[in-house]
Structures are given as structure tokens and as C-alpha cells.
DRENMAR-987576 format. One record per residue (C-alpha): residue in three letters; x, y, z. Coordinates in steps of 0.2 Angstrom, whole numbers, plus 5000, padded with zeros to 4 digits. Each point is the difference from the previous one (the first is absolute). Layout:
# DRENMAR-987576
 type    u    v    w
  ALA    X    Y    Z
...
This chain:
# DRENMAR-987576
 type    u    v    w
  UNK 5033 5131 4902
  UNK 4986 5005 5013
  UNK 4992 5018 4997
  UNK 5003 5011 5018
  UNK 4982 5005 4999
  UNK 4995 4982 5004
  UNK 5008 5000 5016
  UNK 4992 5004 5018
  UNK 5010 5007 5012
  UNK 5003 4982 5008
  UNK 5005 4995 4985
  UNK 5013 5011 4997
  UNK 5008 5002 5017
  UNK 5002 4979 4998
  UNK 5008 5003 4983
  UNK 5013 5013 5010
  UNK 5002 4988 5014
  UNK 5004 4984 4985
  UNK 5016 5012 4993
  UNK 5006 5002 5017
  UNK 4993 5020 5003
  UNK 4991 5009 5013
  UNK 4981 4998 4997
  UNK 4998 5017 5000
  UNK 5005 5004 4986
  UNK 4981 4993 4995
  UNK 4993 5015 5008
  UNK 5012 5011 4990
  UNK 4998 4992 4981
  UNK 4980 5003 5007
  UNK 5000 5020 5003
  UNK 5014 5001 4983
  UNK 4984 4989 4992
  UNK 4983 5006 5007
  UNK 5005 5017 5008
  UNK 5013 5006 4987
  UNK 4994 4990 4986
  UNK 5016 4997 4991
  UNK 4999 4992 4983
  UNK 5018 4993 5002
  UNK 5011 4990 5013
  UNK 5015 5012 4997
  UNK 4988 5015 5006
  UNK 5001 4990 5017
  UNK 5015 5016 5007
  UNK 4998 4992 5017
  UNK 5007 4980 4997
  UNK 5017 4995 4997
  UNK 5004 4998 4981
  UNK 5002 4979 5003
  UNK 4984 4999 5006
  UNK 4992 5008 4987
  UNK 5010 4990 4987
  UNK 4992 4986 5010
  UNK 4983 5008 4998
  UNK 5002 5001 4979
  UNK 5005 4984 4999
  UNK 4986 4992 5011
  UNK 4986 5011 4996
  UNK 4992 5009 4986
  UNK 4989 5015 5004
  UNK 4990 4997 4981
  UNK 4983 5012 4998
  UNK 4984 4992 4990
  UNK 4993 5012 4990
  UNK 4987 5012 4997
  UNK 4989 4997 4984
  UNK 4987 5010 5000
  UNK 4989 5011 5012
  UNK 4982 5007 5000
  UNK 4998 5013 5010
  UNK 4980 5003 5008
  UNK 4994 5011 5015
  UNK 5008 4997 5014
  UNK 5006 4983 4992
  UNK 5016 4997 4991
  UNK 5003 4982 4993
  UNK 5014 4992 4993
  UNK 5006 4985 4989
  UNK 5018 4992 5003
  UNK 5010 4989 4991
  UNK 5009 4986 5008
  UNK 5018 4994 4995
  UNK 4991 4984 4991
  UNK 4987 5011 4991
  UNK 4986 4997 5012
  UNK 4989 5014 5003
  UNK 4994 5005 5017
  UNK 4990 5016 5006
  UNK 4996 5012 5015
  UNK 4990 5013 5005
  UNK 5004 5014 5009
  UNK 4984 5010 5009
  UNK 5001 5018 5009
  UNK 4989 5002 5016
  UNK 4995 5013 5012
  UNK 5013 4989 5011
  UNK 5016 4997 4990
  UNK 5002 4989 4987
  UNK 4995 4982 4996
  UNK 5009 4988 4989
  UNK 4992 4984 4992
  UNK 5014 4986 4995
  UNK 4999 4985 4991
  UNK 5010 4986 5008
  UNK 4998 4987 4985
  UNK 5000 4999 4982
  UNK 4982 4992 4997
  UNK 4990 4992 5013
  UNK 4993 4983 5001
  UNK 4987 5004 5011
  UNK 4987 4999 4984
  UNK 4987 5015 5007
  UNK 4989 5003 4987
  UNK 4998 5019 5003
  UNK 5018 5003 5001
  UNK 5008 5005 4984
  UNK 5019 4997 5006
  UNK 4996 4980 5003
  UNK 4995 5000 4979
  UNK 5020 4996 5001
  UNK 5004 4984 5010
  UNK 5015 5002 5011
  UNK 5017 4999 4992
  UNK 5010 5003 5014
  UNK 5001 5009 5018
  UNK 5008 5019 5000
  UNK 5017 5001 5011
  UNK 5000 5010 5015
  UNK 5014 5012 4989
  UNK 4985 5002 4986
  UNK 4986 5005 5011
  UNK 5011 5013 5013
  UNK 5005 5008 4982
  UNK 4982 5001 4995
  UNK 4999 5013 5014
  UNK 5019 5008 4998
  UNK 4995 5002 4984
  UNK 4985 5008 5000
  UNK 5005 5012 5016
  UNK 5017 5005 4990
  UNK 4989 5007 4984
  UNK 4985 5006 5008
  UNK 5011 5008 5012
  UNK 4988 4995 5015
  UNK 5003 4989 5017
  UNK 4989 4987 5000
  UNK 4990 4998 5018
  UNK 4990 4984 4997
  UNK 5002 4984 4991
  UNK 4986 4988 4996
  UNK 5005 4983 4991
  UNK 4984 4998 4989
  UNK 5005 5000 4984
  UNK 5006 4988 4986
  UNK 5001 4983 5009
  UNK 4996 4990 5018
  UNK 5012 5006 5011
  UNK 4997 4984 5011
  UNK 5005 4991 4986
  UNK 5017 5009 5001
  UNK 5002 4999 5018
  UNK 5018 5003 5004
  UNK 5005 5010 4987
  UNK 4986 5013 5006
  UNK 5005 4996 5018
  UNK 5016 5009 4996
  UNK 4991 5013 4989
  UNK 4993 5005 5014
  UNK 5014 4998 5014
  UNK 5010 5012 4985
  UNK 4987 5013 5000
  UNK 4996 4998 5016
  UNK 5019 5003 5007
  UNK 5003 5017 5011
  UNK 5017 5001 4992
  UNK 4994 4999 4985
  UNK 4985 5005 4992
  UNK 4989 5001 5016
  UNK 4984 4997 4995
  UNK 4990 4996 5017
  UNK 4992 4984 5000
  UNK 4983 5004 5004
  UNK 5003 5009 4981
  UNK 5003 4984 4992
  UNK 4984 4988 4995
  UNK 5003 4984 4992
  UNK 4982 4994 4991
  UNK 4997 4981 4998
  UNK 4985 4993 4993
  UNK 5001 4985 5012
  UNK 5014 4989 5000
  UNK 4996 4994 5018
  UNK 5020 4990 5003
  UNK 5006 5016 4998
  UNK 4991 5012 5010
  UNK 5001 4988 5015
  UNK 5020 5001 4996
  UNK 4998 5020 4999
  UNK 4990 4999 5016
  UNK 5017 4995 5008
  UNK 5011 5014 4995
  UNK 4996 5013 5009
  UNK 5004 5013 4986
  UNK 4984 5014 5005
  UNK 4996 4999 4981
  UNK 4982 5003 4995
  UNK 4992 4983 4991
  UNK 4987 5004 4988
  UNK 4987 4984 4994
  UNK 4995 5000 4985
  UNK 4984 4994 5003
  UNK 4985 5007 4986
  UNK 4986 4987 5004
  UNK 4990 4999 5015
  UNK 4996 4979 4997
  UNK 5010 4986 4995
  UNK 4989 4995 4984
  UNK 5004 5018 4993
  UNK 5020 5002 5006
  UNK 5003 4982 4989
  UNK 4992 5008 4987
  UNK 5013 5014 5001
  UNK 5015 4997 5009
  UNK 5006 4982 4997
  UNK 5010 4999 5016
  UNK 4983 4998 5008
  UNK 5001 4982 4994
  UNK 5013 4996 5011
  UNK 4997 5012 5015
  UNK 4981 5004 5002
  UNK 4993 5014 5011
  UNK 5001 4991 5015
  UNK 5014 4994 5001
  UNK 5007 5016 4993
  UNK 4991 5011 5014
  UNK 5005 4988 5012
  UNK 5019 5005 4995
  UNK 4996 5017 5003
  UNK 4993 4998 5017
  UNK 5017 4991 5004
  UNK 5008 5016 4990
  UNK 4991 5012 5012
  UNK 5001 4991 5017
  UNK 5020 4997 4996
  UNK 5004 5016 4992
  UNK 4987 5013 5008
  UNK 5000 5011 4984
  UNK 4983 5004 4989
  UNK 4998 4989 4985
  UNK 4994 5008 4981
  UNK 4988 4992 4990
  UNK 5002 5007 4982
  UNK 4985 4997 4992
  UNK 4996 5004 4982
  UNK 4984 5008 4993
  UNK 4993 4988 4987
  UNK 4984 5007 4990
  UNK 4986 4986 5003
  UNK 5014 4987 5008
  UNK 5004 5005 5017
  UNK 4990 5016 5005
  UNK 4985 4993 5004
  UNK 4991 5003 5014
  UNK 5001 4985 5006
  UNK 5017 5000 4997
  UNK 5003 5014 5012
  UNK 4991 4991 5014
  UNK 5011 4982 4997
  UNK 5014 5010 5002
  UNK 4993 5010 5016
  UNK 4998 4981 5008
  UNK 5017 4996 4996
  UNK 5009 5013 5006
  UNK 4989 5006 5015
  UNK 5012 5004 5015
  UNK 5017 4999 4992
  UNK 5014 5011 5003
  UNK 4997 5003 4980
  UNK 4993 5013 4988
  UNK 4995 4998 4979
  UNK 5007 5011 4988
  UNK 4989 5000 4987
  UNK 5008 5003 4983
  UNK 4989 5006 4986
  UNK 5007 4990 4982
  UNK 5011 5004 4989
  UNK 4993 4995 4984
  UNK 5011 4992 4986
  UNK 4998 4997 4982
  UNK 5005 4979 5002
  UNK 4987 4997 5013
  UNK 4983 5002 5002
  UNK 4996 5004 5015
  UNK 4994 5017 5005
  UNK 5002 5013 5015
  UNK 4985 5003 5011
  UNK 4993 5015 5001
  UNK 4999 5015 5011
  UNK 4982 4995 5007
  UNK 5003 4983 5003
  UNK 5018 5002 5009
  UNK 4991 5012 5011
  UNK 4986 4989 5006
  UNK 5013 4986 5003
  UNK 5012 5012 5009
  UNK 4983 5007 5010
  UNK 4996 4980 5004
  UNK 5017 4995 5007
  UNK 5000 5017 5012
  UNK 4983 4999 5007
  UNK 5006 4982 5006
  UNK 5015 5008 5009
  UNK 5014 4993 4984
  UNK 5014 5011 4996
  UNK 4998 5005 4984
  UNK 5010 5012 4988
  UNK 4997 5005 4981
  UNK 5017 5001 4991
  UNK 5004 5014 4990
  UNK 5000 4996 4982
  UNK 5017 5006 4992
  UNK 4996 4990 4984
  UNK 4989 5012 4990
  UNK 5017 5006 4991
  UNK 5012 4987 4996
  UNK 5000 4980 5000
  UNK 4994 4998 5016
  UNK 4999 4982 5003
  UNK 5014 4989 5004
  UNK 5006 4993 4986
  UNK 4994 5011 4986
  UNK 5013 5011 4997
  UNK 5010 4987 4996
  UNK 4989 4989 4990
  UNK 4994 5016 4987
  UNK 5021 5004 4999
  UNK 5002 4984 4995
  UNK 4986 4999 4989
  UNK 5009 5016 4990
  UNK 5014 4991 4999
């Protein structure tokens, strides 16, 4: 049995069409779902009674649940449980414009980056499309918000769970649903280059986001396997395919590593690289954990590199830290739980 939440609006008007009914009523189970948000099939007042005993029969409308949840300035993060007892987390962050939510779309990641605390678990499977759109039903229905903006960022590659997020998106993104514009939605990879030419294709409007956080090839391999397969050039090369096909600016997340990346030097490799691109840096001061060693930049030194890339005409940005209060980085959460256990 299928969950309802995993299907896009395509998807559904299809399944209508398949029992020999009019597609529309996709468009109607949609505003019972995401406008009304009905936790039951018989709440459903406007479709024919045989239809809905179609509905319970074919689909489930199953909820993963919350754990736990630490609550910060301006940040609230939660853990979820999944039907197999896998644990996954999101992060909900309050702006000057609207709200922002983090999801994870796998549980682990075999991306192996050695600051990231969520890839100390290897991959054990890709999340459904059902289990990341009820990280955000979830979260909206008990903090008792509408969520503006959605950035895929947390545990997990979303490139390396390509179709499910595809649909995440198309769910999300759906005007008959939960509307979310699509210039709202940023998916981040940290470089699978097959995949962002595919993306290139689709046409969505969606933000992409690289995670980049090295400014040389010697030092990405260092930290972000992935290099080893795609190095910079060829990855930046991707990117200028990106742009010229899609026309839309390009992220580059790069992390603040005390004495690793934010060099001077550092700040002037990445200048070269990215000098006349439709691109801007987001640079992301650390979040420290207690399993790995390396440590956040300072204040100083992220200023002087921030100072570097816009006196040579970069777009740069400092993110805001919402960290300071709970278990900030991805991953976390979940792993001191589970170490409570």
C-alpha cells in the first residue's frame, strides 16, 4: 500500500484515470490534503463514498513521528522516527522574510565529508517522497506556521536521491497544493556532476546550491571525497553548462574551517575560480561537534576572507549562525539521541 503523501499531482491524476475516473478528482484529494489537511480519507465530504473506499484500500496516509525537539533563537530543530526505526532530522529557521525549512532526504550519506557529522552514518537507504513532505507537514501542523522556503541541505545528497527528491519537490512545489514557489526551493549537492547536468534539463526554476568549501583540488580531496571522481574543473565546467542552460545564479556553500580553508590564499584561489559567474559564496561559519575535530573560524578571519572575495567583485554572504542553541549540525541531533539510547 502506497502513502498519498508520496504522490505528485501527475501521479495521482494517472492513478484516477487507471480506475476509470475523471482526473480531477487529483486536484480535489490535493486541496482536501494540503489546503484542508485532513488526516483521513473519509473527511474527503466532496468524493463519492466508492471512491474513497478505493482510496483506503490503495493508499495509506501513515505520519513518521516526532522524537524529540530543541528549540534555539529563531531555530527549532526536530528529530523523526521513521516506520523502520531510522532516524532523521530537520530544522526549521525564522527570518526577517518567512520561514525556512532544512530537510533531510536520506538516512546517512555516502558522500564521506569529513566535516560533516550526518556522513559518520553511511547511507542505509534513500527517504520516500511521503517521508520528506511530512517532515514539513509535520513541523508546520505543531509549530502552527506556513513554511515559505525549503532548502534540501540536510541529512544526506539529494543528488543521490534523485527522483524521490524530484517529486519532493514537484509535491511542494504544486499550486494546488502546498505552493511553495519554486524560486523558494534550493536543492544543495556537493557535486555529483551526472546529476546536475540532468537537473539542468528540467526546467523547475529551483535554486542549486554547491557545496563547494575548498578553493583548490589538493584541499577539496582532502575533504569532500566526491572530488576524487569530479575535480574542480570539470565540476565548474558543469556549472557553466548550468548557468548558460538554466540562466539562474548558482550558490557555493562554503564552510569556515579554522587553519584549513580560510586562508588567504584560500580566498584568492576561489576569487580565480569563480571570477565572472552568475554565482555568489555563502560563507558558513562551523558548527563544531564533539566527534570531529575540526573547529569553526573565527570572527577576524571570516571577515578578512568575506572582505577578499568582495573587493574582487564575488558575491559573498555570511550566514547567520542559528546553532549556538541546539544541535546545530546535521546529524547531531540524531547521533547524541541515539547515544542516550
Amino acid at each position: 500500500m502506497n502513502n498519498i503523501y508520496g504522490y505528485t499531482l501527475n501521479m495521482l491524476e494517472e492513478y484516477f484515470l487507471s480506475i476509470g475516473e475523471k482526473k480531477f478528482k487529483a486536484s480535489q484529494v490535493y486541496d482536501w490534503l494540503y489546503k484542508k489537511r485532513v488526516t483521513s480519507f473519509d473527511d474527503m465530504t466532496n468524493i463519492g463514498k466508492n471512491v474513497i473506499e478505493k482510496l483506503k484500500t490503495d493508499f495509506n496516509m501513515d505520519k513518521i513521528k516526532i522524537l524529540a525537539k530543541e528549540q534555539g533563537k529563531d531555530v527549532s530543530k526536530y528529530l523523526f522516527g521513521l516506520h523502520d526505526n531510522n532516524k532523521i532530522e530537520a530544522v526549521l529557521m525564522f527570518h526577517d522574510y518567512g520561514t525556512s525549512l532544512c530537510v533531510s532526504t536520506q538516512v546517512g550519506c555516502n558522500m564521506s565529508c569529513s566535516f560533516c557529522e550526518s556522513g559518520r552514518l553511511k547511507k542505509v537507504r534513500n527517504l520516500e517522497t511521503y517521508e520528506m513532505v511530512e517532515e514539513l507537514l509535520m513541523i508546520e501542523e505543531v509549530e502552527n506556521v506556513r513554511i515559505s522556503h525549503v532548502v534540501l541541505m540536510g541529512i544526506g545528497e539529494p543528488f543521490d536521491n534523485y527522483d524521490n527528491v524530484m517529486n519532493f519537490i514537484d509535491v511542494i512545489n504544486e499550486d494546488k497544493g502546498i505552493g511553495i514557489g519554486a524560486r523558494h526551493i534550493t536543492v544543495s549537492t556537493c557535486g555529483l556532476v551526472p546529476k546536475i547536468k540532468e537537473f539542468s534539463k528540467n526546467k523547475k526554476q529551483v535554486n542549486l546550491a554547491i557545496s563547494l568549501h575548498a578553493s583548490n583540488d589538493e584541499l577539496r580531496r582532502r575533504l569532500m571525497p566526491i572530488a576524487k571522481a569530479y575535480p574542480l574543473d570539470l565540476l565548474m565546467d558543469t556549472i557553466k553548462e548550468y548557468l548558460a542552460n538554466d540562466g539562474r545564479r548558482v550558490t557555493f556553500e562554503y564552510i569556515m574551517l579554522q587553519g584549513v580553508n580560510d586562508k588567504e590564499e584560500n580566498a584568492l584561489e576561489l576569487v580565480k575560480l569563480l571570477k565572472g559567474m552568475n554565482a555568489y559564496v555563502n560563507l558558513i561559519p562551523y558548527n563544531e561537534t564533539s566527534h570531529i575535530e575540526y573547529k569553526k573560524s573565527n570572527k577576524d578571519t571570516i571577515m578578512k576572507f568575506y572582505d577578499i572575495l568582495k573587493k574582487n567583485r564575488i558575491n559573498v554572504t555570511i550566514r547567520k549562525e542559528f546553532g549556538s542553541t541546539v544541535s546545530a549540525a546535521c546529524g547531531q541531533l540524531r547521533s547524541n539521541y541515539k547515544e542516550v539510547e
